[in-house]
N, C-alpha and C positions, 0 to 999 in steps of 0.2 A: 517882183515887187520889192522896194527897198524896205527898211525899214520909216521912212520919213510916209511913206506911201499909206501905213498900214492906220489906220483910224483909233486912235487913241491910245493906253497902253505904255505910256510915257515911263513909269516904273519901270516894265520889262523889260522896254528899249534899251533902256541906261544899266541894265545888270547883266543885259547880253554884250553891249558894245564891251564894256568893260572888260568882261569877259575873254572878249577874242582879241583885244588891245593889248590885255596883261598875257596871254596864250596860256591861260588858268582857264581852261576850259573842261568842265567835268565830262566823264564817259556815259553820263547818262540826264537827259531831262526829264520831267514830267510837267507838261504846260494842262494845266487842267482849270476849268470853268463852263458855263452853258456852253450849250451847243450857237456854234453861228453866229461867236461874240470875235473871232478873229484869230483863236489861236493856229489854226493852220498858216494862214496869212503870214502870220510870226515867225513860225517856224520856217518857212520857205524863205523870208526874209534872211532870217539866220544862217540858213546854208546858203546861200546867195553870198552873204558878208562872209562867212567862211574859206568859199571857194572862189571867189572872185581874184581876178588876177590883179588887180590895183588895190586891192586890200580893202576896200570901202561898198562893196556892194552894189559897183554907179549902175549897172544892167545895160552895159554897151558891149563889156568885153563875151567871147565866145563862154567861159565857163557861167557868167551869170543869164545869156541867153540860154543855153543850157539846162539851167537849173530852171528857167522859166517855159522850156517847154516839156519839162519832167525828163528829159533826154539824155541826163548826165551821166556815164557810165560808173560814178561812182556815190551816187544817190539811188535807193533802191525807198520805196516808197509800199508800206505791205498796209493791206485795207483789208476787214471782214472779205471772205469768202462767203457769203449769202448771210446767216445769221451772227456768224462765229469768225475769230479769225482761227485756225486748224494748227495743230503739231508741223504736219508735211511744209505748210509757209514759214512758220519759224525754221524749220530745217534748214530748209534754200534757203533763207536770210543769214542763218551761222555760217553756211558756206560762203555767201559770198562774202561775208563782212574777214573770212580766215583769208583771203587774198590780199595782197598789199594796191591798195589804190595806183588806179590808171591814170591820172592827169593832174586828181588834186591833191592836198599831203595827207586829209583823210578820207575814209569812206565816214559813208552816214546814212542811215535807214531811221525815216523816218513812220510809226506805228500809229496808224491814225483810228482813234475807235481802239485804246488799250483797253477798256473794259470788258473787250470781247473777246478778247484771247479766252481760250476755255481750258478748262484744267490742264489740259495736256499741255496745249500751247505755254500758259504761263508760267508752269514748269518748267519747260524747256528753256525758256527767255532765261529763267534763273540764272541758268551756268554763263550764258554770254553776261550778263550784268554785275555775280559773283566776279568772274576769268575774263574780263574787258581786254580783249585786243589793242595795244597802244594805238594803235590807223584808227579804230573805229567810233563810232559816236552814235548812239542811241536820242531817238527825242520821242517819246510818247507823248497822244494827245488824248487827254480822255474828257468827257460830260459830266462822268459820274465815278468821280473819284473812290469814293467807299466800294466803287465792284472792283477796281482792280487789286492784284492780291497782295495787302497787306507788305509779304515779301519783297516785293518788287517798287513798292513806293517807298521802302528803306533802303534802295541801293539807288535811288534816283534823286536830283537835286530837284524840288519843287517848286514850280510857277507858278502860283494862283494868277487868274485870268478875272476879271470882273465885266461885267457889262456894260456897253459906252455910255457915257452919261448921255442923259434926252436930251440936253440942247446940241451936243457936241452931232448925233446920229442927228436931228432934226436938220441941221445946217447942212449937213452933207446929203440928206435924202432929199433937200426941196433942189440944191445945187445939181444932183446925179439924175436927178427926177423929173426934174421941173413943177415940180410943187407951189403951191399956196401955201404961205402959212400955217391957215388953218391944216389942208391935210398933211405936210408935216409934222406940224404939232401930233395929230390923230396915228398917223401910221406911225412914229417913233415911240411913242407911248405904248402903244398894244403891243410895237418888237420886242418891247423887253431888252431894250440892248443889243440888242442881235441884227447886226446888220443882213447876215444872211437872209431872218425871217420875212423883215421889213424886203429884201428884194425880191422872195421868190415865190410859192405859190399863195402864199398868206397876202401878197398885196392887192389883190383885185377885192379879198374878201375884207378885209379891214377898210378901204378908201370907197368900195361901192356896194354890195350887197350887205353890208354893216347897217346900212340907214332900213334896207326892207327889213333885216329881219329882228331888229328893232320895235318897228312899226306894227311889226304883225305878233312881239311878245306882247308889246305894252295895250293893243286890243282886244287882250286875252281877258276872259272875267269867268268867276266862277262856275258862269250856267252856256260859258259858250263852249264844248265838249266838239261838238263836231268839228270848228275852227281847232280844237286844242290838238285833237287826234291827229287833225290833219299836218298841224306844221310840225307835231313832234314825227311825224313819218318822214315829212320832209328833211328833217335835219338828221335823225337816226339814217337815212339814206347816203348821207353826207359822210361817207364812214372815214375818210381820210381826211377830213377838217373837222372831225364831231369834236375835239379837246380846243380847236380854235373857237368852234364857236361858243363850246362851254366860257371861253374868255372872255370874248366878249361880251355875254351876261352877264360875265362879275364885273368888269370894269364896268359896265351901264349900275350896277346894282353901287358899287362901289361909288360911284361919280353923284347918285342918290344920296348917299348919305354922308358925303363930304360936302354937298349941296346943304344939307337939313344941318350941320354943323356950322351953316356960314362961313367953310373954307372958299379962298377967293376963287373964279372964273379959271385962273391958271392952271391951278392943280387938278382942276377933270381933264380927263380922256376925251370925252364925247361932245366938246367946245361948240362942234357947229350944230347940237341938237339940244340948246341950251334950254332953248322953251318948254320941251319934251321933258326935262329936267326936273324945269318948274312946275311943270304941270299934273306930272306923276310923283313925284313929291309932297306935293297938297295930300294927296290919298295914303301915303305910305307915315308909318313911324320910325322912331329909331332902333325900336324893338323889332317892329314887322323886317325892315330893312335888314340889320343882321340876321335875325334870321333865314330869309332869303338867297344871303351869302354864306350862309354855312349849310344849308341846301344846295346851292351847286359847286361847294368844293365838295362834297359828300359826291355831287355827280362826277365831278373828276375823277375822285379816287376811286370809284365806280369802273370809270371808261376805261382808267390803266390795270385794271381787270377782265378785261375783256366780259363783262355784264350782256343780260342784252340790253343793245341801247337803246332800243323801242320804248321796252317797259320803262328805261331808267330816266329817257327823254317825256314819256307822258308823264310819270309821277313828280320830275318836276316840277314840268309846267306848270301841274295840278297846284303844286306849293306855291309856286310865283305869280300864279293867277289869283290866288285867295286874298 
């Protein structure tokens, strides 16, 4: 993937080409922002432009095919080993980065998920980012910048990453997608910028299952208990989408009371369930309504807890049905 390829990002682009145009290129990056807004993308881009034999990244010649099918013997790519990334992979990574490059003028080890490196591991990193090998080039990617260690984000040049704006993702998910309008307006919204999220298992639950379960919050009422048990099991079962659909709830609760504010049609989320809007609205306050939504961010912070999410999915509902 070139850089002209990667979806938004315009800043980064121009500090990178720069970059490799002036051969001011630091021994160390840190591209950090959400997850699944494109900084890997980036990065691959970059060593692409780096190693590429025409100097430009065109993705014809062998070293940028290469790099595109991870095959490059002097690109070494280190990921979490289950939870954590381990001491023993930084090891093999110092070793190979102490060899002098096979084909291109540097090696480059790209660290993806630097937050995971665990004490040992980010120790280690130390000395390679302290004692930089002139060949080598470090690029970490991290989500959550405050875990990585302190140390290690001082010996790295920093790339903030932002989220693509919503029309920019909009335009290209109804284009990759074949989309409506409307459900790209809907799926761009809920990704959060995140082209990743918008492609993979979150799309089926954002552009179809969105509308049931929806349907079956806002038929919730204080004395319906059996209905309430039931979907809050349903969704507490849902144990690998339960913080998606906690989203969902807020952007619905949220699109309420930008509604009750008389913000225009544009700015909700839930566009094609406008009536729904109107109509649950009439019942709710501006009081009721925040409240509501500081009830299920309290369930988020909940979920990233490991709670049970039974209990935390009924007591809920219990509040959003009142």
């Amino acid at each position: 993937m070139t850089f002209g390829q990667v979806l938004g990002h315009n800043r980064q682009k121009d500090l990178l080409r720069r970059a490799i145009a002036s051969g001011r290129l630091a021994h160390a990056y840190l591209f950090h922002g959400a997850d699944g807004i494109g900084k890997r993308l980036m990065a691959l881009a970059f060593v692409r432009a780096i190693f590429c034999q025409n100097g430009t990244g065109c993705g014809t010649c062998t070293a940028c095919r290469k790099v595109d099918h991870h095959n490059h013997p002097d690109l070494h790519i280190l990921e979490p080993d289950g939870a954590t990334i381990k001491i023993e992979q930084v090891r093999m990574i110092q070793k190979e980065l102490s060899f002098r490059p096979l084909e291109a003028l540097k090696k480059i080890c790209l660290i993806d998920g630097a937050e995971k490196l665990n004490p040992a591991a980010g120790n280690a990193l130390l000395k390679t980012l302290e004692e930089p090998k002139g060949e080598a080039l470090l690029i970490l990617l991290s989500s959550q910048k405050e875990r990585v260690l302190p140390t290690i984000r001082s010996r790295c040049q920093q790339i903030p990453f932002y989220a693509v704006p919503r029309a920019i993702l909009q335009q290209a998910l109804q284009e990759k997608l074949g989309l409506n309008e409307s459900q790209g307006h809907i799926l761009a919204a809920l990704s959060e910028g995140s082209f990743k999220k918008a492609l993979g298992k979150d799309k089926d639950l954002f552009l179809d299952q969105r509308r049931e379960l929806l349907k079956a919050l806002t038929a919730l009422s204080p004395g319906s208990i059996i209905a309430l048990f039931k979907l809050a099991e349903e969704i507490a079962g849902e144990k690998e989408r339960f913080q998606e659909i906690l989203e969902l709830f807020q952007a619905f609760y949220r699109d309420l009371l930008l509604y009750k504010q008389g913000m225009p049609e544009s700015e909700l989320v839930n566009i094609d369930l406008l009536e729904k809007i109107q109509r649950v609205a009439k019942r709710e306050s501006t009081a009721t309504l925040l409240a509501k939504l500081e009830a299920i961010a309290v369930s988020r912070r909940q979920a990233d807890r490991n709670v049970n999410k039974l209990l935390a999915m009924e007591v809920l509902l219990m509040r959003l049905a009142a």
